[in-house]
C-alpha positions as CSV (number, residue, x, y, z in Angstrom):
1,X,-76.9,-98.0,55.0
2,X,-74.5,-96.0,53.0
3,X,-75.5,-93.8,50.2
4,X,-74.6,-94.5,46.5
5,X,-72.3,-92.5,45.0
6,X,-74.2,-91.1,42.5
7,X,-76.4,-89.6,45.0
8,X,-73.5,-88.0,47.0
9,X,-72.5,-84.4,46.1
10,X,-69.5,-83.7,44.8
11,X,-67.2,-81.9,46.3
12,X,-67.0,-77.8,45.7
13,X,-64.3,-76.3,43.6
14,X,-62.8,-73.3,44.6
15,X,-63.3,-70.5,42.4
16,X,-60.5,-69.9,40.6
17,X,-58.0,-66.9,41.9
18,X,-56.8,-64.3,39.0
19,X,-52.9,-64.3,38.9
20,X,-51.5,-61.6,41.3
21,X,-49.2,-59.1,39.7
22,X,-46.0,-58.1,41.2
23,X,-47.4,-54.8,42.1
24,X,-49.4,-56.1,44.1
25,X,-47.1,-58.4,46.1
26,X,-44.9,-55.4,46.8
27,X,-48.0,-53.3,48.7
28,X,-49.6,-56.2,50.5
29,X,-47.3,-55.9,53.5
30,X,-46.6,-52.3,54.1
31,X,-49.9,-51.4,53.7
32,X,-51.3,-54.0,55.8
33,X,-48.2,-53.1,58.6
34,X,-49.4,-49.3,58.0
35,X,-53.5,-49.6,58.1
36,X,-53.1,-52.0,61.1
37,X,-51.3,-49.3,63.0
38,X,-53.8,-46.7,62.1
39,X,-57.0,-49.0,62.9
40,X,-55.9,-50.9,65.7
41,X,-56.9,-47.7,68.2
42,X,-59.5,-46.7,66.2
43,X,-61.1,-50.1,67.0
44,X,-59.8,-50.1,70.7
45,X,-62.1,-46.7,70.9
46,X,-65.3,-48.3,68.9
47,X,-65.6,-50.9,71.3
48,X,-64.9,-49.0,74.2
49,X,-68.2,-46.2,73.2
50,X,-69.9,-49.6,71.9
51,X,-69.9,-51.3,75.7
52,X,-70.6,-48.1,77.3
53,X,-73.4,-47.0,75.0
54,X,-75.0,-50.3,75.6
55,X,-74.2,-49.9,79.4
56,X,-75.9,-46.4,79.2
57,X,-78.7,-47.4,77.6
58,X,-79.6,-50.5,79.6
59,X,-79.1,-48.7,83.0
60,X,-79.9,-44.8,82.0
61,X,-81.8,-44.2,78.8
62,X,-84.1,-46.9,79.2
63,X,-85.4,-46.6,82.1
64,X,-85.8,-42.6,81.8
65,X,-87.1,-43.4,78.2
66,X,-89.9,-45.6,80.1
67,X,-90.6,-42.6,82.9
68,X,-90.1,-39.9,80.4
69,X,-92.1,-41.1,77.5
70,X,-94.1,-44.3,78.0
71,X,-95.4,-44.3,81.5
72,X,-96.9,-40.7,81.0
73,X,-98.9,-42.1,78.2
74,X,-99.8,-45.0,79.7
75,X,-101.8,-43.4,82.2
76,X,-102.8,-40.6,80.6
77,X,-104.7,-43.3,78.2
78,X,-105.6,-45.5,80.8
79,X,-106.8,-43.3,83.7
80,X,-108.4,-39.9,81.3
81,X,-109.0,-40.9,77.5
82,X,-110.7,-44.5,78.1
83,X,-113.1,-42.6,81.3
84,X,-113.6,-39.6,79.0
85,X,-114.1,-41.8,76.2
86,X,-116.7,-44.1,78.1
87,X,-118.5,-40.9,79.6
88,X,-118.7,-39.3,76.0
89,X,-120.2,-42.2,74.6
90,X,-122.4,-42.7,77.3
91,X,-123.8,-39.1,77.2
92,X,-123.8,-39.0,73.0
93,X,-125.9,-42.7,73.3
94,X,-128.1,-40.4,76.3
95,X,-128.8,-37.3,74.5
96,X,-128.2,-38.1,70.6
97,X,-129.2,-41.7,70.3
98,X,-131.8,-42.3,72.0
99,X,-133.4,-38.6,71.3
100,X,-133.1,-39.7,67.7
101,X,-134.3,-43.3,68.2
102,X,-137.7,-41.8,69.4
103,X,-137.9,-38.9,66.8
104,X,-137.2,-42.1,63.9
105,X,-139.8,-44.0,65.8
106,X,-142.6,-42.2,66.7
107,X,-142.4,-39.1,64.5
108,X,-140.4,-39.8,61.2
109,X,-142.2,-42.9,60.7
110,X,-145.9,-42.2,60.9
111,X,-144.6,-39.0,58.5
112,X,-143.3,-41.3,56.4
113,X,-146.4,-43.7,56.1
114,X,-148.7,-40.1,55.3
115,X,-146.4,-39.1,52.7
116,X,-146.3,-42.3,51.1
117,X,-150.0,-42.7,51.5
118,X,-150.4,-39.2,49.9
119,X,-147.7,-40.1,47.0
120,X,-149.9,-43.2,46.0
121,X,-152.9,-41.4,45.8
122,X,-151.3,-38.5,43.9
123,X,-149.9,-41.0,41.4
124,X,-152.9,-42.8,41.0
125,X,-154.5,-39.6,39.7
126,X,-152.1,-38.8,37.5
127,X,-152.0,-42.1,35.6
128,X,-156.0,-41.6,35.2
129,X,-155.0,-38.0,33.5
130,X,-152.1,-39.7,31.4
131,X,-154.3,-42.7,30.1
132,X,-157.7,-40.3,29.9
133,X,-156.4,-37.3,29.0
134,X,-153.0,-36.8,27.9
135,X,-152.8,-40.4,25.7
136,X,-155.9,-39.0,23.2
137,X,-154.4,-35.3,22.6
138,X,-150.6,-37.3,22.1
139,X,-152.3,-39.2,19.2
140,X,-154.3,-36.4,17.9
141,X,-150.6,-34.6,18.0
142,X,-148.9,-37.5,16.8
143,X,-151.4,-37.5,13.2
144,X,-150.8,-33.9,12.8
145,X,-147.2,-33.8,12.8
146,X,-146.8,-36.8,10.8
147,X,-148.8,-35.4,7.7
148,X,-147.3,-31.8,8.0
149,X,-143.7,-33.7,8.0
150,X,-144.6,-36.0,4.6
151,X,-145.7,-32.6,3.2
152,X,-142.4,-30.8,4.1
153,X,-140.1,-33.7,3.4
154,X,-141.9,-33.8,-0.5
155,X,-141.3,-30.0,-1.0
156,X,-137.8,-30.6,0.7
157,X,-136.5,-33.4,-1.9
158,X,-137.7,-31.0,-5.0
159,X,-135.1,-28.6,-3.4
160,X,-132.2,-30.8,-2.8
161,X,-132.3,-32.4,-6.2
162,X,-132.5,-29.1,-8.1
163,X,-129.6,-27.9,-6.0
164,X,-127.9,-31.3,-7.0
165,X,-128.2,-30.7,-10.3
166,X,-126.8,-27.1,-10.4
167,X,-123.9,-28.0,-8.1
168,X,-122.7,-30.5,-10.4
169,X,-122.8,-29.1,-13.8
170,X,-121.7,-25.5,-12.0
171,X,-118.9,-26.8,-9.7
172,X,-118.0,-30.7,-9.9
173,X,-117.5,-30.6,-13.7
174,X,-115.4,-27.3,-13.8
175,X,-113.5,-28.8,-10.9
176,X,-112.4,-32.5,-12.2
177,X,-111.7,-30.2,-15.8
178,X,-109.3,-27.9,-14.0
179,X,-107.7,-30.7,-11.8
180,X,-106.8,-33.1,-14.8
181,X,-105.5,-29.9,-17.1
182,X,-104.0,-27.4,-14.9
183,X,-103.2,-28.9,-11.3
184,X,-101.9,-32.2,-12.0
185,X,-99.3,-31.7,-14.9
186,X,-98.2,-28.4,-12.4
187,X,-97.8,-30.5,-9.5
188,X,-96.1,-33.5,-11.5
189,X,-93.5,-31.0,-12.5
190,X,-92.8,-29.3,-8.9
191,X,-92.3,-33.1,-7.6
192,X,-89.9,-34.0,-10.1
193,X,-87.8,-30.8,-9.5
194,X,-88.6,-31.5,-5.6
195,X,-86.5,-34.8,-6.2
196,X,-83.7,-33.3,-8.3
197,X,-83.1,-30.5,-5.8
198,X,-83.2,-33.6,-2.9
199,X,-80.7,-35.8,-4.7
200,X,-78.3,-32.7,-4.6
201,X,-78.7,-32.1,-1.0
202,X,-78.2,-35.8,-0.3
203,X,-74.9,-35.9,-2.3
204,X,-73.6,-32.5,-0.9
205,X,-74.7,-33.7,2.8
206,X,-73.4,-37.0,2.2
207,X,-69.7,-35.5,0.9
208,X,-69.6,-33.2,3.9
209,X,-70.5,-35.8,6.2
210,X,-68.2,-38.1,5.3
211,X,-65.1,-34.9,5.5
212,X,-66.3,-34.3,9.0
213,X,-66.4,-37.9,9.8
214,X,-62.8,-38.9,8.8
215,X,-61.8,-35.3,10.4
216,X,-63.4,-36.2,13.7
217,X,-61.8,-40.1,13.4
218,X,-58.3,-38.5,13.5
219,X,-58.4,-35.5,15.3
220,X,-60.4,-36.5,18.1
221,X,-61.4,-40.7,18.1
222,X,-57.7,-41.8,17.5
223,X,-56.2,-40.0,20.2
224,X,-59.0,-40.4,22.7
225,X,-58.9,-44.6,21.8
226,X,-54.8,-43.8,22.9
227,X,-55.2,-41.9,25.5
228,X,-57.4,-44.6,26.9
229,X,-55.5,-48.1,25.8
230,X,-52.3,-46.8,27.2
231,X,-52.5,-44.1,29.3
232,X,-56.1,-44.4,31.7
233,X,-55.7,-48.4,31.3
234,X,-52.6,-49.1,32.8
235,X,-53.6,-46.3,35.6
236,X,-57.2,-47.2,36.5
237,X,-55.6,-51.0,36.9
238,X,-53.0,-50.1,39.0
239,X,-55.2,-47.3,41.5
240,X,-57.7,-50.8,41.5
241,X,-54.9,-53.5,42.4
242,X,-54.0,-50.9,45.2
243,X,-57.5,-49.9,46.2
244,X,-58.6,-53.6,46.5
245,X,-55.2,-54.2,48.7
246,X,-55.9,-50.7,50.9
247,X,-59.6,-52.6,51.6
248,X,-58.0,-56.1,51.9
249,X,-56.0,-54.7,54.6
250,X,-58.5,-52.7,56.1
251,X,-60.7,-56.0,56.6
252,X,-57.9,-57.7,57.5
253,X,-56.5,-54.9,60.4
254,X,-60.2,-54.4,61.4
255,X,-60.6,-58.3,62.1
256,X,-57.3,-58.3,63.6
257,X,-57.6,-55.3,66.1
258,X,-61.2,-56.8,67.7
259,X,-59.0,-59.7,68.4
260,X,-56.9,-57.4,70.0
261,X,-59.8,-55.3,71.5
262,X,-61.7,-58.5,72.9
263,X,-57.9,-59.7,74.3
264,X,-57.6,-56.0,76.2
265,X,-61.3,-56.0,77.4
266,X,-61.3,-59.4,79.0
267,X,-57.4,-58.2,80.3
268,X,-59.3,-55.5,82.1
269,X,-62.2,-57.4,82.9
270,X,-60.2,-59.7,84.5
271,X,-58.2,-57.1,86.4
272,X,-61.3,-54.6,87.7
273,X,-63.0,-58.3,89.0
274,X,-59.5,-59.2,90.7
275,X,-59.0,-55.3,92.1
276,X,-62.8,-54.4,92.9
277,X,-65.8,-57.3,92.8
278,X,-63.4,-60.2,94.3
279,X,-62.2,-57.9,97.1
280,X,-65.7,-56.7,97.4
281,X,-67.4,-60.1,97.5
282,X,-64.8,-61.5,100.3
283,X,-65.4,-58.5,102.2
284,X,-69.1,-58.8,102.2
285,X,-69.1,-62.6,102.1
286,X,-66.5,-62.8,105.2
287,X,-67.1,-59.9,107.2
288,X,-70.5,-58.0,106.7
289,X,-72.8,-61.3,106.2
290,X,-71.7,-62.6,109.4
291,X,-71.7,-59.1,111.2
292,X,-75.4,-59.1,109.5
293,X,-76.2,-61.9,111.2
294,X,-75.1,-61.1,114.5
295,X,-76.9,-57.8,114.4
296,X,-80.1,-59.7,113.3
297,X,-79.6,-62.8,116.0
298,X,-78.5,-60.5,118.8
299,X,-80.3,-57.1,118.0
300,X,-83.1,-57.1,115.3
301,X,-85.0,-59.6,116.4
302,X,-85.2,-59.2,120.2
303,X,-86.2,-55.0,119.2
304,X,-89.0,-56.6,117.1
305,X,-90.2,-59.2,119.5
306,X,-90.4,-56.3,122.0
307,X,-92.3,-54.4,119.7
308,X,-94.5,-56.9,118.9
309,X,-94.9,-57.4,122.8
310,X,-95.6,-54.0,123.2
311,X,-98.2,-53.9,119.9
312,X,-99.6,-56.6,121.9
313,X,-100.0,-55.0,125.4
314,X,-101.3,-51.9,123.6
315,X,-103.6,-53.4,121.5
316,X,-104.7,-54.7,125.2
317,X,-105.3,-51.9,127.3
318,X,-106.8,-50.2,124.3
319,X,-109.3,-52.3,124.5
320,X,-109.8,-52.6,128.0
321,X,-110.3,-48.9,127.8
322,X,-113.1,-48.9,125.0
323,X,-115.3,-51.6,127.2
324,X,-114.6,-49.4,130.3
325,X,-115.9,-46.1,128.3
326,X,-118.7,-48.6,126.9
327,X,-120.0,-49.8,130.2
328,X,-119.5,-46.3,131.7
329,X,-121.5,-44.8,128.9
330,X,-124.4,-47.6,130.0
331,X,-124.6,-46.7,133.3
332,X,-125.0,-43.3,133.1
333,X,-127.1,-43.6,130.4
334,X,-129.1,-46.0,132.7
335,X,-128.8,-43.6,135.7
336,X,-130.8,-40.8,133.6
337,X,-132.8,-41.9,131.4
338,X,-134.2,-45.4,133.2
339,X,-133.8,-48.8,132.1
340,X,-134.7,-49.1,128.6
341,X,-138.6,-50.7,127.9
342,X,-138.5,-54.8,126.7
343,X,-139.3,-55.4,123.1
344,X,-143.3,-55.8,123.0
345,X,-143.8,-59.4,121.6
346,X,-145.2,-58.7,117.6
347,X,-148.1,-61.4,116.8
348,X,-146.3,-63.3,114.5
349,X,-148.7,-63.9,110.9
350,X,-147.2,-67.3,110.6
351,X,-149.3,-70.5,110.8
352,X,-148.8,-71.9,114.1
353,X,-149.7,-75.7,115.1
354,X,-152.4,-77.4,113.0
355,X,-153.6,-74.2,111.3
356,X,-151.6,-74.5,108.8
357,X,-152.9,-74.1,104.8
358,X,-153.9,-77.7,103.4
359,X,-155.1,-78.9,99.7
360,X,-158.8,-79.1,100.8
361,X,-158.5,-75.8,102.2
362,X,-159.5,-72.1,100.8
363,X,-158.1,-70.1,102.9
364,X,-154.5,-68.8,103.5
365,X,-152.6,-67.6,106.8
366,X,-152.9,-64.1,105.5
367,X,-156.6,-64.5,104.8
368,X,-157.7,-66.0,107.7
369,X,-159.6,-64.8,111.0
């Protein structure tokens, strides 16, 4: 079923390229022809330390990395910090635990349950104190203290409103007097001079200000504002046009010489299989695995069947000597010390025949006559 096409996405524009200046076009080539030159062995060497450091460390540091640094570890973890570890714990859970288990237990606790005992008893008494004792002299206390403070706090408002009175008509009154004569019509006066002397400032600030201004605009703005529209402009654009074509090119000769680097490995890759492993492999395919053989059909295998034989024939006598030394150490055993008595019979405790334990009976084998 095909898909509408309003559903299908359309097509990507390319973004579009800013127009290339003639400066430009003139550097492209040399400077690519130049930076290819210069990169192409620089690459030819990064590859080169690139295979052989991944060489090294697949066949060297690894493997030393893994004796040097892990294995070490490993076992010292494995085969001295888990056993210490495991004969720590099992002496702290010998000599702190369980010690500490048995002092919780059977002295702590029964402590505990006395002191508590003790506690509730001493409480006890000293609520009968607080509710027989302490609560009637609180109250007598209480009364005291409140009639002493309404007799204070009557003496104490006489006071304050005599001090009232000779505060205001001594200080407030002289005060608001002074303030609305003297003080304000003074201060009135120093803020309208304050203003004049502030307008003059301004207007001398802003005169000076604007002097400096239009001095700094064409002494220093102007020419800066030239220096840069015509003079740093037209450089920085042309040092970018050239460094974007220098990095262009090194891309370009970078890409370019590991083509050329991948071309000259596989070359000798080619050439060190053709010259060494191909010459090697015939060699051991053609000559040494059949010269193997030969030595295994004709040699190997007859030595080890005759060693086998002989492991055989060994095994053998050995053991015809042990039974010999066996039977020899019997006899003479027998010659001087006697034949050895028979085994006594032991009365077997068993139930034998029909005396065996039934339902109707009392009596066990062990029990009986």
């Amino acid at each position: 079923m095909d898909t509408p096409r309003k559903f299908e996405k359309p097509p990507a524009r390319p973004s579009p390229q800013p127009p290339e200046g003639c400066l430009a076009v003139a550097i492209r080539v040399p400077v690519r022809i130049v930076v290819l030159v210069l990169v192409v062995p620089v690459r030819l060497v990064w590859d080169a330390l690139v295979v052989g450091g991944r060489f090294l460390y697949r066949t060297v540091l690894r493997p030393v990395a893994r004796a040097v640094f892990v294995w070490p570890w490993v076992a010292l973890w494995r085969y001295v910090v888990v056993p210490l570890a495991k004969a720590l714990g099992w002496l702290t859970n010998l000599l702190v635990l369980v010690p500490l288990v048995w002092l919780y237990r059977y002295v702590l606790t029964p402590v505990g349950h006395a002191l508590s005992w003790a506690a509730r008893q001493i409480a006890s008494g000293l609520a009968w104190v607080y509710a027989r004792v302490l609560t009637p002299v609180g109250h007598a206390c209480a009364w005291a203290a409140g009639g002493l403070a309404a007799g204070v706090a009557w003496v104490v408002g006489g006071v304050a409103a005599g001090v009232t009175w000779l505060g205001r008509y001594l200080v407030v009154v002289p005060a608001e007097w002074l303030y609305a004569w003297v003080l304000a019509p003074v201060g009135r006066a120093i803020a309208w001079c304050g203003r004049g002397l502030l307008w003059l400032v301004k207007a001398i600030g802003t005169g000076v200000g604007a002097v400096l201004y239009w001095t700094a605009w064409i002494l220093l703005v102007l020419p800066a504002i030239g220096l840069w529209r015509w003079v740093l402009t037209p450089v920085g654009r042309a040092l970018a046009v050239i460094g974007r074509e220098v990095r262009d090119a090194l891309g370009h000769a970078w890409r370019i010489a590991g083509h050329i680097s991948l071309a000259v490995g596989r070359v000798l890759g080619t050439l060190f299989r053709w010259i060494f492993v191909e010459p090697v492999s015939w060699v051991y395919r053609t000559i040494l695995t059949p010269v193997g053989h030969v030595v295994r059909d004709l040699v190997l295998r007859p030595a080890a069947e005759a060693a086998r034989a002989v492991g055989r024939v060994t095994r053998q006598v050995l053991t015809a000597v042990r039974d010999s030394a066996r039977q020899a150490r019997a006899d003479f055993r027998r010659m001087v010390f006697g034949e050895p008595r028979a085994p006594q019979p032991v009365e077997r405790r068993e139930p034998m025949g029909d005396d065996t334990r039934t339902l109707g009976r009392s009596t066990t084998v062990l029990t009986k006559d």
